[in-house]
PDB file of N, CA, C and O in Angstrom:
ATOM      1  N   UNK A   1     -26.787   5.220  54.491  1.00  0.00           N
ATOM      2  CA  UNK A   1     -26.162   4.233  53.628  1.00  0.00           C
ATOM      3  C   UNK A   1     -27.266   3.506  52.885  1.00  0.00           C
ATOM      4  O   UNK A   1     -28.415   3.545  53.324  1.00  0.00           O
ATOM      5  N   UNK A   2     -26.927   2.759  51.637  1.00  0.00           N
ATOM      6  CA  UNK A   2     -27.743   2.720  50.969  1.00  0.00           C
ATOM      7  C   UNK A   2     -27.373   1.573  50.136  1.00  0.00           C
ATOM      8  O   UNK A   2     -26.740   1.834  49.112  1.00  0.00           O
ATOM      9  N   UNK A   3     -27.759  -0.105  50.486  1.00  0.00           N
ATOM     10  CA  UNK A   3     -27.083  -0.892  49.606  1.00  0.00           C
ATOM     11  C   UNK A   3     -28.169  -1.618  48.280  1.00  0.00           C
ATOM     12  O   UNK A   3     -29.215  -2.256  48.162  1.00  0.00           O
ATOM     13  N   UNK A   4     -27.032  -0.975  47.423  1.00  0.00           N
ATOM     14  CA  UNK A   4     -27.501  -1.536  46.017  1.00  0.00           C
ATOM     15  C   UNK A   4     -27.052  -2.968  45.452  1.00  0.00           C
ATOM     16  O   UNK A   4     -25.904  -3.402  45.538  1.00  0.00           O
ATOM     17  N   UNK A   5     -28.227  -3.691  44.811  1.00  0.00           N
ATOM     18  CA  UNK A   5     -27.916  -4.916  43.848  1.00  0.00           C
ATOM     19  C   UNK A   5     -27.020  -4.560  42.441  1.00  0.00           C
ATOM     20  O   UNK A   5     -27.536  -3.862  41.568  1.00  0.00           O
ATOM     21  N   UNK A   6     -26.010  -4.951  42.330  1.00  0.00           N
ATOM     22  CA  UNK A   6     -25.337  -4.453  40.951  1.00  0.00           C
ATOM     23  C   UNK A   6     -25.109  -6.014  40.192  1.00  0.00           C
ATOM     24  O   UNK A   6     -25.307  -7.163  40.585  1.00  0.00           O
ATOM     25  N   UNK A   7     -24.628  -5.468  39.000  1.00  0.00           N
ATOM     26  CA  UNK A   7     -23.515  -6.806  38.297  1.00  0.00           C
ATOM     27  C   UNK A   7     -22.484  -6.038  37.975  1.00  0.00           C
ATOM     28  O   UNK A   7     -22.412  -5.090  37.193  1.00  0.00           O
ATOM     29  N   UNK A   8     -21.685  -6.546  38.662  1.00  0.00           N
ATOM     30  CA  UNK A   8     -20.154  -5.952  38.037  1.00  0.00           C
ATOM     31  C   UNK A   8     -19.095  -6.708  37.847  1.00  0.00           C
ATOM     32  O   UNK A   8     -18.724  -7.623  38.583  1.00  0.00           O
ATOM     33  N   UNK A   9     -18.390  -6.193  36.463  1.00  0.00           N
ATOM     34  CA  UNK A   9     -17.463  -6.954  35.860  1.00  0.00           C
ATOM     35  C   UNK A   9     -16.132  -6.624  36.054  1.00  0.00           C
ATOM     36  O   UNK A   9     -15.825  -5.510  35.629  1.00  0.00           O
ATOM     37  N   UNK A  10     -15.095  -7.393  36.671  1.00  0.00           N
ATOM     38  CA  UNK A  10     -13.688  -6.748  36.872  1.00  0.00           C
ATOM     39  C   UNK A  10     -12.812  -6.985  35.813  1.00  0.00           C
ATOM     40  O   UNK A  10     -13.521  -7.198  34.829  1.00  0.00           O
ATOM     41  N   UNK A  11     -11.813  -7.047  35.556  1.00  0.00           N
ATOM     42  CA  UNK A  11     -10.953  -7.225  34.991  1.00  0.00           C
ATOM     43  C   UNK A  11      -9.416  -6.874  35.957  1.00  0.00           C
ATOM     44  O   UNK A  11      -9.067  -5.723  36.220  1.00  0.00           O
ATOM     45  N   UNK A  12      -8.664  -8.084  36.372  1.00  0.00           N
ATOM     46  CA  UNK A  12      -7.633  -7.669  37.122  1.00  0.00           C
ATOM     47  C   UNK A  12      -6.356  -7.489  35.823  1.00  0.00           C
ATOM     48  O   UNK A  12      -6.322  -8.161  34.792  1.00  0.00           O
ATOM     49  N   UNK A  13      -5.614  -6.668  36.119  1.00  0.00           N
ATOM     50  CA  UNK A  13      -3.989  -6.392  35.600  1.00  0.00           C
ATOM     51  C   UNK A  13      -3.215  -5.920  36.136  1.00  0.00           C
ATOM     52  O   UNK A  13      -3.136  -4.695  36.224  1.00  0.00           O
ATOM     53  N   UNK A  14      -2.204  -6.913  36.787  1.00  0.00           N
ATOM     54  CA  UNK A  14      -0.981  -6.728  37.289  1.00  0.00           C
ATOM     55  C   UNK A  14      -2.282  -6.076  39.333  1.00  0.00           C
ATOM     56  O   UNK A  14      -3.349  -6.470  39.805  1.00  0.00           O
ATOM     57  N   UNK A  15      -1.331  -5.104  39.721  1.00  0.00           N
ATOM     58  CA  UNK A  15      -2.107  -4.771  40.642  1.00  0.00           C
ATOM     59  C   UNK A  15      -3.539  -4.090  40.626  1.00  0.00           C
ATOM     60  O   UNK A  15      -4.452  -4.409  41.388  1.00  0.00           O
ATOM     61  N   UNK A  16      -3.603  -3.154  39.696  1.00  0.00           N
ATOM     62  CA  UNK A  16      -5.086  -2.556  39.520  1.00  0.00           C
ATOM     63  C   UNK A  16      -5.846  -3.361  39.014  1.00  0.00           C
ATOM     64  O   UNK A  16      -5.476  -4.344  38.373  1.00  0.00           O
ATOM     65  N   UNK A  17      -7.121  -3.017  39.261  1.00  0.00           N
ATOM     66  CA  UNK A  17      -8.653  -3.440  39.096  1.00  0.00           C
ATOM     67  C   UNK A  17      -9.771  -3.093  38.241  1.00  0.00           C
ATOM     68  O   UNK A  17     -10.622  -2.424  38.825  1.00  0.00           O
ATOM     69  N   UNK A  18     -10.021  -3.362  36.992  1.00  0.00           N
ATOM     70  CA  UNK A  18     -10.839  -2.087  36.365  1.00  0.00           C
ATOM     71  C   UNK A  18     -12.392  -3.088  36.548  1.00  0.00           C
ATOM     72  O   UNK A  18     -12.310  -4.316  36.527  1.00  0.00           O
ATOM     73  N   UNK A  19     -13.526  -2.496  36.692  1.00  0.00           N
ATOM     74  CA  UNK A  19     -14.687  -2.585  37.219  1.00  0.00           C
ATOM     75  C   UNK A  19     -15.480  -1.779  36.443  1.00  0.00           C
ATOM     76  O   UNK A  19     -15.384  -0.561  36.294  1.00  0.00           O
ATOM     77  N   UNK A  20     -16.390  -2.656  35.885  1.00  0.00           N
ATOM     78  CA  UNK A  20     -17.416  -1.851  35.036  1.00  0.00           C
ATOM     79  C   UNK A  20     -18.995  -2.367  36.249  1.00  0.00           C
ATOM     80  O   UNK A  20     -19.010  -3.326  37.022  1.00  0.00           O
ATOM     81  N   UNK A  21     -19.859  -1.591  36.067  1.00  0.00           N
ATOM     82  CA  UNK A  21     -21.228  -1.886  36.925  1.00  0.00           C
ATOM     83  C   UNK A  21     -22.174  -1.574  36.324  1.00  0.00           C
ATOM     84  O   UNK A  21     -22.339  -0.594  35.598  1.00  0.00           O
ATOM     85  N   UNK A  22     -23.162  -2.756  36.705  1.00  0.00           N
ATOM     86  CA  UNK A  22     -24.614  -2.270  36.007  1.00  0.00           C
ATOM     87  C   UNK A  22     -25.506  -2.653  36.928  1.00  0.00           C
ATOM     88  O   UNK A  22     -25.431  -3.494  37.824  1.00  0.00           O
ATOM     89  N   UNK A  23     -26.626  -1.703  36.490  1.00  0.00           N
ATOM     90  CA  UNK A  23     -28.027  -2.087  37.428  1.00  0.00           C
ATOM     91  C   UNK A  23     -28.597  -3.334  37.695  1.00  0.00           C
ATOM     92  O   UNK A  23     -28.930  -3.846  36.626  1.00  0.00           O
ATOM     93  N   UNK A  24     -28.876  -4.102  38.724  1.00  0.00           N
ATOM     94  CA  UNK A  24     -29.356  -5.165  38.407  1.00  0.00           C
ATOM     95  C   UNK A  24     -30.535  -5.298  37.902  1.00  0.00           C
ATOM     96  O   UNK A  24     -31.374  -4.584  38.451  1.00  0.00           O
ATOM     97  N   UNK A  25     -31.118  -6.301  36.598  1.00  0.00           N
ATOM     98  CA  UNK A  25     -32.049  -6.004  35.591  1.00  0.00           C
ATOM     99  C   UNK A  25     -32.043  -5.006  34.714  1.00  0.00           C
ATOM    100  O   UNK A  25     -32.956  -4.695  33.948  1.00  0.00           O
ATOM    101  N   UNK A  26     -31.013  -4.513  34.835  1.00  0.00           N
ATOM    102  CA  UNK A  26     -31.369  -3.364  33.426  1.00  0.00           C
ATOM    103  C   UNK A  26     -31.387  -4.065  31.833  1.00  0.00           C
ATOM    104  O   UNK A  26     -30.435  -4.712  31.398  1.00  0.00           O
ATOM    105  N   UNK A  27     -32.344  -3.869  31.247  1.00  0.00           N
ATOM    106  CA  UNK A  27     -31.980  -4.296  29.909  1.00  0.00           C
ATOM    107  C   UNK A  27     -31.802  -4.698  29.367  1.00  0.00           C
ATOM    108  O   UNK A  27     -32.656  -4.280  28.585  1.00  0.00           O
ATOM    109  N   UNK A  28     -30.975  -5.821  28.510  1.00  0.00           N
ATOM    110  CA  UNK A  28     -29.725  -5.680  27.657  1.00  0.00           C
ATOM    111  C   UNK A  28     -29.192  -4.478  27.105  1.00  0.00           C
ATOM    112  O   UNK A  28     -28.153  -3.895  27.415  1.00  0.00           O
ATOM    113  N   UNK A  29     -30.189  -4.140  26.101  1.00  0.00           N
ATOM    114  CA  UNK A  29     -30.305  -3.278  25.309  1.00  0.00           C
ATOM    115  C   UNK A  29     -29.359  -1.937  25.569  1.00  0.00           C
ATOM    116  O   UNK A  29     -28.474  -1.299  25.000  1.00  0.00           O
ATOM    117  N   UNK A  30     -30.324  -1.926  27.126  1.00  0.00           N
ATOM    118  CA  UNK A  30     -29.365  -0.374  27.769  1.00  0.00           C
ATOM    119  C   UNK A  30     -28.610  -0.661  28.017  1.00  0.00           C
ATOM    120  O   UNK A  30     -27.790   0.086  27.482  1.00  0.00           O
ATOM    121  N   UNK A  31     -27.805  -1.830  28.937  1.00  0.00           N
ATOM    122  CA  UNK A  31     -26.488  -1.815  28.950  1.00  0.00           C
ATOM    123  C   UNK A  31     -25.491  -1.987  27.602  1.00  0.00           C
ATOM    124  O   UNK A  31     -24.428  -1.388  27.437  1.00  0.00           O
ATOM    125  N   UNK A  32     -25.954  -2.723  26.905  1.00  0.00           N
ATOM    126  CA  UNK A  32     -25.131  -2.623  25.568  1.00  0.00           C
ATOM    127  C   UNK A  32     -25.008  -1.168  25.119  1.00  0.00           C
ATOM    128  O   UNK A  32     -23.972  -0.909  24.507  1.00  0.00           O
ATOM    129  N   UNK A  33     -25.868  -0.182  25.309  1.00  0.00           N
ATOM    130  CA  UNK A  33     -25.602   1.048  24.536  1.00  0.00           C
ATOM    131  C   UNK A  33     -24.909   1.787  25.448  1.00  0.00           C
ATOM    132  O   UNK A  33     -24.049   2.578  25.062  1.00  0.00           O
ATOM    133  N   UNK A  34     -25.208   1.612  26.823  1.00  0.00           N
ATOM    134  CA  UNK A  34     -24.052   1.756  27.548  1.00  0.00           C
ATOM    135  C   UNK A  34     -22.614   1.877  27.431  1.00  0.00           C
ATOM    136  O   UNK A  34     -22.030   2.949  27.590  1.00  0.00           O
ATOM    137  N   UNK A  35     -22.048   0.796  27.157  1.00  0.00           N
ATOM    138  CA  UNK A  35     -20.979  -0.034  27.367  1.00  0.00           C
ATOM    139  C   UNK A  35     -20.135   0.461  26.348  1.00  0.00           C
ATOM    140  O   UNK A  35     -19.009   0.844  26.664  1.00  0.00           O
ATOM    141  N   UNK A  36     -20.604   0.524  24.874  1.00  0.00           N
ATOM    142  CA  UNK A  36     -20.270   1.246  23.481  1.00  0.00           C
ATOM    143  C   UNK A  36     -20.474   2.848  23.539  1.00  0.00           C
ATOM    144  O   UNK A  36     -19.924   3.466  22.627  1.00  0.00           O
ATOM    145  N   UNK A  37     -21.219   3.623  24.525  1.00  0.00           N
ATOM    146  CA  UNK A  37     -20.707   5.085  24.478  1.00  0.00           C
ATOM    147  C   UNK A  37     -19.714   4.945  25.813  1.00  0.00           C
ATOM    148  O   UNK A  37     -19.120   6.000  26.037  1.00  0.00           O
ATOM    149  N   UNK A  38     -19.509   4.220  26.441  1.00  0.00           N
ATOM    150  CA  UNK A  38     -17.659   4.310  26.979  1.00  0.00           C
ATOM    151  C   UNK A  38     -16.502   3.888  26.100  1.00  0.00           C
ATOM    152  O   UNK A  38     -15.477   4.567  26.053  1.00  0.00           O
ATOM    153  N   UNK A  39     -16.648   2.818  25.431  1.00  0.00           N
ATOM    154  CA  UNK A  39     -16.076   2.420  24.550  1.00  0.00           C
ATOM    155  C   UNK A  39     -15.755   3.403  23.339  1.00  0.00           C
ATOM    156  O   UNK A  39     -14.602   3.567  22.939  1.00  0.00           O
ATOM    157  N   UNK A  40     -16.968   4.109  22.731  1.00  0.00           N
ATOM    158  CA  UNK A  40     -16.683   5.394  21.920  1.00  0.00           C
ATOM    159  C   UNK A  40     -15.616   6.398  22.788  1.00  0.00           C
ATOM    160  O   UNK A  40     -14.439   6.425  22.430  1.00  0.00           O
ATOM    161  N   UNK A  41     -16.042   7.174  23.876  1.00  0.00           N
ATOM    162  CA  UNK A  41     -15.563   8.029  24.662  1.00  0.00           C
ATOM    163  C   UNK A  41     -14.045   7.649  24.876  1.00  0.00           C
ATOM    164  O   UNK A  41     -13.295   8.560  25.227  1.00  0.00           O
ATOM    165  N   UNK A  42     -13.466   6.229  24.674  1.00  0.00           N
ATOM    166  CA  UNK A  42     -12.230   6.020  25.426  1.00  0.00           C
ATOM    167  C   UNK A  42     -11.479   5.916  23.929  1.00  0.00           C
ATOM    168  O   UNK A  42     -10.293   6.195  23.755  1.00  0.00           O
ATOM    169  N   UNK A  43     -12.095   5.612  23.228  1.00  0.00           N
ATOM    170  CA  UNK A  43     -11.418   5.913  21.716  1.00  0.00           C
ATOM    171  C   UNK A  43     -11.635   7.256  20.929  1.00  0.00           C
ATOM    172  O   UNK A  43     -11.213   7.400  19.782  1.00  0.00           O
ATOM    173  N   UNK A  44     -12.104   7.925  21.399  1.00  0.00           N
ATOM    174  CA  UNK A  44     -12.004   9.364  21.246  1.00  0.00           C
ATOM    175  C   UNK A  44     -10.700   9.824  21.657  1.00  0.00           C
ATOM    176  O   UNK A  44      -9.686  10.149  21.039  1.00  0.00           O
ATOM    177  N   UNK A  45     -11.091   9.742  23.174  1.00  0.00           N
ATOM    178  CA  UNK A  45      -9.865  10.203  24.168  1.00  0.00           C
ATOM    179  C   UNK A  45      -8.241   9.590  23.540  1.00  0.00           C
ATOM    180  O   UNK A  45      -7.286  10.318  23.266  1.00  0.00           O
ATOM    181  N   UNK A  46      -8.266   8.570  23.460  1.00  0.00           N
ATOM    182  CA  UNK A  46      -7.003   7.771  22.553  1.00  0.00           C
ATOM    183  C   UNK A  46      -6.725   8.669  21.136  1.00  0.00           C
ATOM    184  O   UNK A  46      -5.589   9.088  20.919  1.00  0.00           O
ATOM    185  N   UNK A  47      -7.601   8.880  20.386  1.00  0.00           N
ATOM    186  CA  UNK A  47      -6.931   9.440  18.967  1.00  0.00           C
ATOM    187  C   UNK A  47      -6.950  10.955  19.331  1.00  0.00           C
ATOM    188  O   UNK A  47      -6.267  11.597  18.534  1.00  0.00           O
ATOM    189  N   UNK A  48      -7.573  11.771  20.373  1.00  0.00           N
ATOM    190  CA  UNK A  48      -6.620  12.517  20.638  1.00  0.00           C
ATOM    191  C   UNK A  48      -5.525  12.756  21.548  1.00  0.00           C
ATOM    192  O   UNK A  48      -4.909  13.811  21.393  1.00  0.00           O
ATOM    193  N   UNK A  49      -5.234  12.110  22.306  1.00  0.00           N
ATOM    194  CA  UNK A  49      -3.903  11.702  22.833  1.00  0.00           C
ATOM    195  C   UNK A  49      -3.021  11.485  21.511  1.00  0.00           C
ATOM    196  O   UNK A  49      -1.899  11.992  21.511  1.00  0.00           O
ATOM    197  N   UNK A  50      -3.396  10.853  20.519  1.00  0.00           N
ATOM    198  CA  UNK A  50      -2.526  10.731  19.874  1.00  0.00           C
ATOM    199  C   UNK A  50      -2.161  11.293  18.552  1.00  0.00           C
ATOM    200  O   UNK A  50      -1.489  10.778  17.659  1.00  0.00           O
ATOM    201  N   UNK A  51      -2.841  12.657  18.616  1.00  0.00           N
ATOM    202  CA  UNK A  51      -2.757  13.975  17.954  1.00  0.00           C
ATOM    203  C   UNK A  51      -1.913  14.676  18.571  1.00  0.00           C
ATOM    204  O   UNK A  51      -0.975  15.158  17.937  1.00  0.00           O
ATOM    205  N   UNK A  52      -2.018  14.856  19.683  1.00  0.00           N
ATOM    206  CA  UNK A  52      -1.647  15.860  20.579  1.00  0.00           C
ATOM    207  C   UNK A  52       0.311  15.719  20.960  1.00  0.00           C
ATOM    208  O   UNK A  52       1.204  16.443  21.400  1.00  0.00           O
ATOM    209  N   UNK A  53       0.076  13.774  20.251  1.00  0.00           N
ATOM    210  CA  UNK A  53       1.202  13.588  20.889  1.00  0.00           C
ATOM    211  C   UNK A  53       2.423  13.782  19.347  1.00  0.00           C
ATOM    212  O   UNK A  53       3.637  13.978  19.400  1.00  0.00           O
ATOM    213  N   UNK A  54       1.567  13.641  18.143  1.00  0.00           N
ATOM    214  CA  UNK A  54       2.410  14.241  17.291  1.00  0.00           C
ATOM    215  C   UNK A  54       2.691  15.395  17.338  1.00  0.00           C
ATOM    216  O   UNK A  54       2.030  16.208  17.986  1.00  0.00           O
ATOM    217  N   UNK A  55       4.135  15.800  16.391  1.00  0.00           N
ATOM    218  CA  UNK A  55       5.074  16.678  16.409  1.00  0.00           C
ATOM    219  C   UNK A  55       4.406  17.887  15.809  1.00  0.00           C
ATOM    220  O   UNK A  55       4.094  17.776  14.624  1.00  0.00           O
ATOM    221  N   UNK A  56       4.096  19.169  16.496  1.00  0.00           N
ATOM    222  CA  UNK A  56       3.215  20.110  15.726  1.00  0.00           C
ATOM    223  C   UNK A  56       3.716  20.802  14.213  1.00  0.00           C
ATOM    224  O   UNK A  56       2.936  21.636  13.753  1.00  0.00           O
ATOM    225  N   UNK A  57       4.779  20.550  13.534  1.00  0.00           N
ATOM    226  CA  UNK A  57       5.416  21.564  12.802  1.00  0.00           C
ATOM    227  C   UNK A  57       5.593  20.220  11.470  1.00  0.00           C
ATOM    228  O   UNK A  57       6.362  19.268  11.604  1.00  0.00           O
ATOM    229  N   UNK A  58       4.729  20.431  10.281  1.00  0.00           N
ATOM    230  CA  UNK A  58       4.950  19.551   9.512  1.00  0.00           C
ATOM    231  C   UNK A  58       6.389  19.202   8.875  1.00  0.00           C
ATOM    232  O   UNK A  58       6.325  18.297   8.044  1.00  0.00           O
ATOM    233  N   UNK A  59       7.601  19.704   9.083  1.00  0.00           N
ATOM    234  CA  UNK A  59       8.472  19.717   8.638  1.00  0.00           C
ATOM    235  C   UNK A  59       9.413  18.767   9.505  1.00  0.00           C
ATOM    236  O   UNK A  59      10.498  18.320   9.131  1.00  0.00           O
ATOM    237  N   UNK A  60       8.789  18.540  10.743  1.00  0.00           N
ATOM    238  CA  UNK A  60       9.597  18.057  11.751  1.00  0.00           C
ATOM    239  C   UNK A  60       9.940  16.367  11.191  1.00  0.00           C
ATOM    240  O   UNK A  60      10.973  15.699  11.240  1.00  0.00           O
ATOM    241  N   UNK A  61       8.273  16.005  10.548  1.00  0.00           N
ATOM    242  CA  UNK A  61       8.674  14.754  10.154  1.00  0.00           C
ATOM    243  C   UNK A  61       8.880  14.800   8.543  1.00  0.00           C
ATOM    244  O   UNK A  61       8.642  13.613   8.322  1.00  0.00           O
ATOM    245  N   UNK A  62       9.114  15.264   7.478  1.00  0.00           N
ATOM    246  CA  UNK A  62       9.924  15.203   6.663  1.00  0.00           C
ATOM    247  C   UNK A  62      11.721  15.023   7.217  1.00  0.00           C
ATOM    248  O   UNK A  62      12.506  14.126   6.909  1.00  0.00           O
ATOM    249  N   UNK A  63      11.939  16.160   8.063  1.00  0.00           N
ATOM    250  CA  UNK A  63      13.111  15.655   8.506  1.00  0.00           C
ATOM    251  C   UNK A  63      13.557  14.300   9.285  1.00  0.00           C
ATOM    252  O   UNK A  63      14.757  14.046   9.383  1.00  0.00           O
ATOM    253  N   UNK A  64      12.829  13.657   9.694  1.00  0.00           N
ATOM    254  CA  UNK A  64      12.380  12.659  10.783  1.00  0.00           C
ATOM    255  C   UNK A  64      12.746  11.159   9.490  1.00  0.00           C
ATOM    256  O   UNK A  64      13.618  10.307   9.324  1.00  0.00           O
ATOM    257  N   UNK A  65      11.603  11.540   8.918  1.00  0.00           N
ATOM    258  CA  UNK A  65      11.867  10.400   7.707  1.00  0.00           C
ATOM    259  C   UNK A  65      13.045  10.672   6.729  1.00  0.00           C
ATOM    260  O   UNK A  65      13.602   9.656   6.311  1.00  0.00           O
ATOM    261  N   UNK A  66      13.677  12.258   6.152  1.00  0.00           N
ATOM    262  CA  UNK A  66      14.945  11.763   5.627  1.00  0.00           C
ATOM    263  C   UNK A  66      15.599  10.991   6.532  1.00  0.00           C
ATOM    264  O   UNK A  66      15.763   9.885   6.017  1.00  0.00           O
ATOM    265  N   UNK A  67      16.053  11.029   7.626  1.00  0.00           N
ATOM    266  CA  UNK A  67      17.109  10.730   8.172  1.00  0.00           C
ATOM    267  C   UNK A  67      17.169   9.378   8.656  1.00  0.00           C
ATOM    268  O   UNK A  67      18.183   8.715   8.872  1.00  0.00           O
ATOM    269  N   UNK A  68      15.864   9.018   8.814  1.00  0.00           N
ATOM    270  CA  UNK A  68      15.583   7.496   8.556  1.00  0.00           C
ATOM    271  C   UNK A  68      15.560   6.624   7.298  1.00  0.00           C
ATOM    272  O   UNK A  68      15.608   5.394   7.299  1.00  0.00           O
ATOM    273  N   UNK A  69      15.484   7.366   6.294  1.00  0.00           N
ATOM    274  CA  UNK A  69      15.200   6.654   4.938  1.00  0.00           C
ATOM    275  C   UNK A  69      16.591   6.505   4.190  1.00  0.00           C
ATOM    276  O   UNK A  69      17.344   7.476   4.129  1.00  0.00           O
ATOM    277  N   UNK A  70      17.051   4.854   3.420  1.00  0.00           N
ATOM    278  CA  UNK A  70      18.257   5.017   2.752  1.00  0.00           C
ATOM    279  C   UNK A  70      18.130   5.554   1.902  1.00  0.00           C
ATOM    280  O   UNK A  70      17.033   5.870   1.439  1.00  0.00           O
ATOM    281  N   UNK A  71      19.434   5.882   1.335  1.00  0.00           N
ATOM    282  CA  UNK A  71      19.937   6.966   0.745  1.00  0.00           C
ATOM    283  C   UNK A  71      19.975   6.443  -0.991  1.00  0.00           C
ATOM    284  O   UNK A  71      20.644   5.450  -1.274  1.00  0.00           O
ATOM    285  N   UNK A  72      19.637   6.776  -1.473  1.00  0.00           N
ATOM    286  CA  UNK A  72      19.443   6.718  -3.043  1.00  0.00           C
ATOM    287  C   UNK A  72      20.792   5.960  -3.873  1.00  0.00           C
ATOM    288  O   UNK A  72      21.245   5.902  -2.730  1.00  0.00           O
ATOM    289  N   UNK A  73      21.656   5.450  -4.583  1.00  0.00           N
ATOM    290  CA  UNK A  73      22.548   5.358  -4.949  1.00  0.00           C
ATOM    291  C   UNK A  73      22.306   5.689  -6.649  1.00  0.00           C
ATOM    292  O   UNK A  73      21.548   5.022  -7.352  1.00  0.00           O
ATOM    293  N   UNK A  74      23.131   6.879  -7.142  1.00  0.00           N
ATOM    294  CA  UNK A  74      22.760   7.492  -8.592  1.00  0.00           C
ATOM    295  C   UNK A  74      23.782   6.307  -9.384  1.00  0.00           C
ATOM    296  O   UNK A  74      23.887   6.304 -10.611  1.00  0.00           O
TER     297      UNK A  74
END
């Protein structure tokens, strides 16, 4: 076993715990560049989740939006 000095930051919501950790003394520098390639990585992961989660067939939402959109009066 092997105990380490950290700084770690929680954030509670609802029951879970999210916990970020850093070395004690590291940096700034490194932890800031740290912190922003998770931050990149989790907004990556998000815009494709949310590719993946649109409808694959471009036609799906033309139909999607007629049927939502009012109707013209000539």
């Amino acid at each position: 076993m092997e105990a380490k000095n950290v700084i770690a930051f929680e954030y509670k919501k609802e029951d879970r715990v999210y916990c970020l950790t850093l070395p004690h003394g590291a940096p700034l520098g490194e932890a800031y560049e740290a912190v922003s390639s998770f931050l990149a990585e989790m907004v990556r992961m998000i815009n494709e989740h949310a590719e993946n989660s649109m409808p694959k067939d471009p036609d799906e939402n033309d139909v999607a939006e007629k049927a939502d959109s009012p109707k013209e009066e000539e």
